[in-house]
C-alpha positions, -999 to +999 in steps of 0.1 A: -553-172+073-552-133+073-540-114+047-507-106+052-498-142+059-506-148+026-487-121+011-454-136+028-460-169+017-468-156-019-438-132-024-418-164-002-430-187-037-427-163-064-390-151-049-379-191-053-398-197-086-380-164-096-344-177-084-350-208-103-356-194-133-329-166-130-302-201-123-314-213-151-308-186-177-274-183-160-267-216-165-277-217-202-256-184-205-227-205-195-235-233-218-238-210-246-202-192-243-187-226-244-212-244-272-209-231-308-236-228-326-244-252-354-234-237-391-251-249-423-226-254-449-223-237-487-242-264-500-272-267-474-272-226-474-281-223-512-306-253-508-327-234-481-326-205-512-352-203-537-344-200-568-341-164-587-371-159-611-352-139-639-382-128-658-398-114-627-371-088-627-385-053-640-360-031-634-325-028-639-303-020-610-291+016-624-332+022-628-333+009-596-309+032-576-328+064-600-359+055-583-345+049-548-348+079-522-315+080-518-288+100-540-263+081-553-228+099-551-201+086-572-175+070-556-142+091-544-159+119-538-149+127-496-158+163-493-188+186-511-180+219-526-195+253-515-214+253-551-226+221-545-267+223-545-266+187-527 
């Protein structure tokens, strides 16, 4: 068999393996507009949860948000000043 009889028959196989498999995703594409997804309820949401460890806690959220990178603006403020240094 020369080689370029081998070449046809192997783009000829991977050209229908690859059409299967783009049917296929198709198909499940269809199936999933149509198919809702399965929701955990309230109960079975704050089972998969573990519980908080209060005395792990170090920080308090306002020492938190001093620490964080960002600056916290307070709230209502839309536009900055021309003195503003932030």
């Amino acid at each position: 068999m020369n080689w370029k009889r081998l070449l046809f028959l192997t783009h000829r196989w991977i050209g229908i393996g690859m059409c299967l498999l783009f049917a296929l995703w198709f198909a499940s594409g269809i199936v999933m507009m149509y198919v809702d997804y399965p929701e955990l309820t309230y109960v079975e949401s704050v089972a998969a949860h573990p519980d908080l460890q209060r005395d792990r806690v170090e920080l308090t959220p306002f020492e938190a948000a001093r620490t964080c990178a960002f600056p916290i603006r307070p709230k209502g403020r839309l536009f900055s000043s021309a003195n503003d240094s932030t």
